[in-house]
C-alpha positions as CSV (number, residue, x, y, z in Angstrom):
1,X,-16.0,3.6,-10.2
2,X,-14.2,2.2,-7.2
3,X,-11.0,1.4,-7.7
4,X,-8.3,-0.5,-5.2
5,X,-4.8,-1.3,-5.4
6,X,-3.7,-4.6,-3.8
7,X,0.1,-4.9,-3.0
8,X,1.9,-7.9,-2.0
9,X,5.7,-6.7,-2.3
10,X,7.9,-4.3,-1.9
11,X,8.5,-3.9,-5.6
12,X,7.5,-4.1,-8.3
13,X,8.8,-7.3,-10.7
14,X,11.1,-10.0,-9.2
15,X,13.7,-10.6,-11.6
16,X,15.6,-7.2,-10.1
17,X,14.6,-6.3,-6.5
18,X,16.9,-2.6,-6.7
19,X,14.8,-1.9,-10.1
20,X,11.8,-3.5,-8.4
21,X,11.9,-0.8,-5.6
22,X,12.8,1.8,-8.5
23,X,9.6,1.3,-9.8
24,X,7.5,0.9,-6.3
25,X,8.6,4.9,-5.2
26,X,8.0,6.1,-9.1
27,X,4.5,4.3,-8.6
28,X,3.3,5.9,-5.8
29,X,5.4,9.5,-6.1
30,X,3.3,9.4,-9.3
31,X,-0.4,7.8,-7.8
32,X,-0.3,10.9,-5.6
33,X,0.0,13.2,-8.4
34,X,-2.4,11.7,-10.9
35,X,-6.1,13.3,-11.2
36,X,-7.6,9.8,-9.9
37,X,-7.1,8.0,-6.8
38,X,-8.1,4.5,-5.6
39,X,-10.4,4.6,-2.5
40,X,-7.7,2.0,-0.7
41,X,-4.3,0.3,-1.2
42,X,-3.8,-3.0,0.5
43,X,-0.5,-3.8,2.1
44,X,0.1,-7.6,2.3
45,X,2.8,-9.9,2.7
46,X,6.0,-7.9,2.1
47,X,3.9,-4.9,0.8
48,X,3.7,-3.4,4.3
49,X,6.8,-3.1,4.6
50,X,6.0,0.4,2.5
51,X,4.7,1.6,5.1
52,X,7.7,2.3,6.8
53,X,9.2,5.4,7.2
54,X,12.2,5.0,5.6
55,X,10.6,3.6,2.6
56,X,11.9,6.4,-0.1
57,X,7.9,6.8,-1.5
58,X,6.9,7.3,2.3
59,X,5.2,11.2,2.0
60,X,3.7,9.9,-1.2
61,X,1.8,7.3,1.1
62,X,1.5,9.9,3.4
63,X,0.1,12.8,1.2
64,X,-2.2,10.0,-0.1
65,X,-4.2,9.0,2.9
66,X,-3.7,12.4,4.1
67,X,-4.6,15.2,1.6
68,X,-6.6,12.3,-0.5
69,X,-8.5,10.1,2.2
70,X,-6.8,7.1,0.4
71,X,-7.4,4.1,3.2
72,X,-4.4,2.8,3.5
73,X,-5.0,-0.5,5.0
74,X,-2.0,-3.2,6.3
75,X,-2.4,-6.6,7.4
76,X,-2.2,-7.4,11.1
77,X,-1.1,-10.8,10.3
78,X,1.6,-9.3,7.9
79,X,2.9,-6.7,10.1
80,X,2.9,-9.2,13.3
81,X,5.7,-11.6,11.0
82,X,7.9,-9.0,10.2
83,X,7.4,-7.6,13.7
84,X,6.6,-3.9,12.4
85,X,3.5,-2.9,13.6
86,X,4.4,-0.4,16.2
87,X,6.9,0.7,13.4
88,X,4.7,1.9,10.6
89,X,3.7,5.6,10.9
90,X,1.1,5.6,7.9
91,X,-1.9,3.0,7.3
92,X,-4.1,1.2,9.5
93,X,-3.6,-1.9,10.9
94,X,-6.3,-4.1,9.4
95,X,-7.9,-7.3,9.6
96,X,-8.2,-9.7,6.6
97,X,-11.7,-9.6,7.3
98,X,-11.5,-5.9,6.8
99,X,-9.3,-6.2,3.8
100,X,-12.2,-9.0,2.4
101,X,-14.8,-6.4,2.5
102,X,-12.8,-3.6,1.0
103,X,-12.3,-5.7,-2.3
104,X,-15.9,-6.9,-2.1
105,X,-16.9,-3.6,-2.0
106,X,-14.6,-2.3,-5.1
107,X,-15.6,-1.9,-8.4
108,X,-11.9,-3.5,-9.3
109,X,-9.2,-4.3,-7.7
110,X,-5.5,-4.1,-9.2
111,X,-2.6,-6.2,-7.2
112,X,0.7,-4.8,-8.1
């Protein structure tokens, strides 16, 4: 089963944003150690902002796409607003097209 994780924020909840990004780095420190992986993760809206460098989850991400072939895929659109996208030094820069056909093509997808 294909599985995708879809994420829109830079943590996880809203009712306490330094929790919120608690939760975000034990999410992914512990996606890249669990026995299954998604075949992508999303980054939308403020989600690709995780994509970051000096986001504290960042070799998580990393190991992910790299040791896992995770596709880590990040919204042109997204990046362009926040004015990051020579910034990010994991993902790919995607198209919302591209992002269409990726859930399409999922079994399930899971936003975060």
């Amino acid at each position: 089963m294909s599985l995708i994780y879809l994420v829109s924020s830079d943590t996880i909840g809203y009712t306490d944003p330094k929790l919120g990004k608690i939760l975000m780095h034990s999410f992914f420190s512990k996606l890249s150690e669990a026995a299954e992986k998604p075949s992508h993760i999303l980054f939308l809206e403020r989600g690709v902002q995780l994509l970051l460098p000096e986001f504290t989850a960042f070799e998580a991400l990393k190991a992910l796409e790299e040791e896992w072939g995770v596709n880590l895929l990040a919204c042109v659109t997204c990046l362009d607003y926040y004015g990051i996208k020579d910034k990010i030094k994991v993902g790919k820069v995607s198209t919302m097209p591209e992002i269409i056909a990726a859930m399409h093509g999922s079994d399930k997808v899971i936003h975060i």
